[in-house]
C-alpha positions, 0 to 999 in steps of 0.5 A: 085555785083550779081556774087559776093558771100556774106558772114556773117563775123559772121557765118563765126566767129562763125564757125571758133569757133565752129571748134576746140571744135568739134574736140576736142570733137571728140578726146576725145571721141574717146580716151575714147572709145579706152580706155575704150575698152582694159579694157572691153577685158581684163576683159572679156579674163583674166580668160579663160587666166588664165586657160589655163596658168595653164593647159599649166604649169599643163602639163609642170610639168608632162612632166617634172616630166616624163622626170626626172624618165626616166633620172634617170632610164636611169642613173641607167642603165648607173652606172649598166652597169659600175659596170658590165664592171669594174667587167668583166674587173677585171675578165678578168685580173685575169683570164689572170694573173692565166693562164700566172702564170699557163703557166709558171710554167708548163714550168719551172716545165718542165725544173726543171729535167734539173737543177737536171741532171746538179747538179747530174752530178756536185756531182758524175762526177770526172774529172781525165784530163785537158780535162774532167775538161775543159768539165766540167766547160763548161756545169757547165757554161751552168748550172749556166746561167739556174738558173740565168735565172730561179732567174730572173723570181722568182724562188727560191729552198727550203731549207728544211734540219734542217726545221721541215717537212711541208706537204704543202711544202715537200714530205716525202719518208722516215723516220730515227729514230734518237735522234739528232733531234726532230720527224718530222726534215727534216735530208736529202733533197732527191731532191730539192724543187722549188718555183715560188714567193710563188706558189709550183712549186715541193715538196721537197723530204725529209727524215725526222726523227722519234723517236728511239723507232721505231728502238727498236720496229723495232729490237724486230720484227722477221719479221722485215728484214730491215737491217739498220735505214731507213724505207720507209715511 
């Protein structure tokens, strides 16, 4: 019986009740204290959190309030810029069109006495055998494939004759006073005006009528030698 270890069955009762309520306790105070503490932070961290939020957002909007001008600046070089090019592009092209337009009028200005020497020869020349009528017809044929091609790029010839004189248009190089036709008539088309769409390539040679009372004037005039009509201009 001595080596045998006695127990209080009532303490040990009493223990084993007294246990939970001490742990009990325990957690409930631990718990309280746990949630007492997040309460105590946030009251005491929420003001200088405010603030910095504010200054963070404070900073964001004046970065963003930069970045906006810079945009808009760098939008306005850009539409600048555009308007530029588009200018320079039409510029250019107009540029290109006046010198291919100037080129080619100085080269069909160039083969105009051509087109002259071929109707010159066509009015005077008189064929008298079947050789020479042969002849003829061939460089007539040469002639009319020239001015085919000059009406397929826009060449046109004027017809000034029973037109009223133009000075944009003709060259007077002489005057016949006559009383068939109103002063300043086209009566006579000495050489053949052309146009290239309606840019004057040459000006028409003309003679142009005048009043007859130049003709009278011109009889009464001792030191008038003129032996007909016709005065130059």
């Amino acid at each position: 019986m001595s080596d045998e270890t006695v127990t209080n069955p009532a303490a040990e009762a009493q223990e084993g009740e007294m246990t939970p309520n001490v742990v009990e306790n325990h957690a409930e105070a631990t718990t309280s204290e746990e949630d007492q503490a997040p309460e105590a932070t946030s009251t005491t961290e929420t003001p200088a959190d405010a603030a910095d939020l504010l200054e963070k957002v404070a900073a964001l909007e004046a970065a963003n309030a930069r970045l906006s001008q810079v945009v808009e600046e760098r939008n306005n070089q850009c539409m600048r810029l555009a308007a530029d090019f588009e200018n320079f592009r039409k510029r250019t092209q107009r540029e290109k069109e006046e010198l291919e337009l100037q080129i080619k009028c100085s080269v069909i200005a160039d083969l105009l006495p051509v087109v002259d020497s071929f109707e010159l020869a066509r009015t005077h020349i008189q064929t008298e055998t079947e050789a020479e009528e042969k002849i003829h017809r061939s460089y007539q044929g040469v002639y009319k494939q020239l001015v085919e091609c000059l009406k397929r790029i826009g060449v046109s010839a004027m017809q000034a004759k029973g037109k009223p004189f133009d000075p944009n248009l003709h060259e007077a190089v002489l005057r016949e006073a006559t009383n068939e036709h109103p002063e300043g008539t086209v009566l006579e088309e000495l050489k053949r005006g052309y146009m290239l769409g309606d840019r004057v390539l040459r000006h028409a040679m003309v003679k142009v009528a005048a009043p007859a009372e130049e003709s009278s004037a011109n009889d009464t005039n001792p030191t008038n030698n003129a032996t007909n009509d016709v005065t130059d201009v």
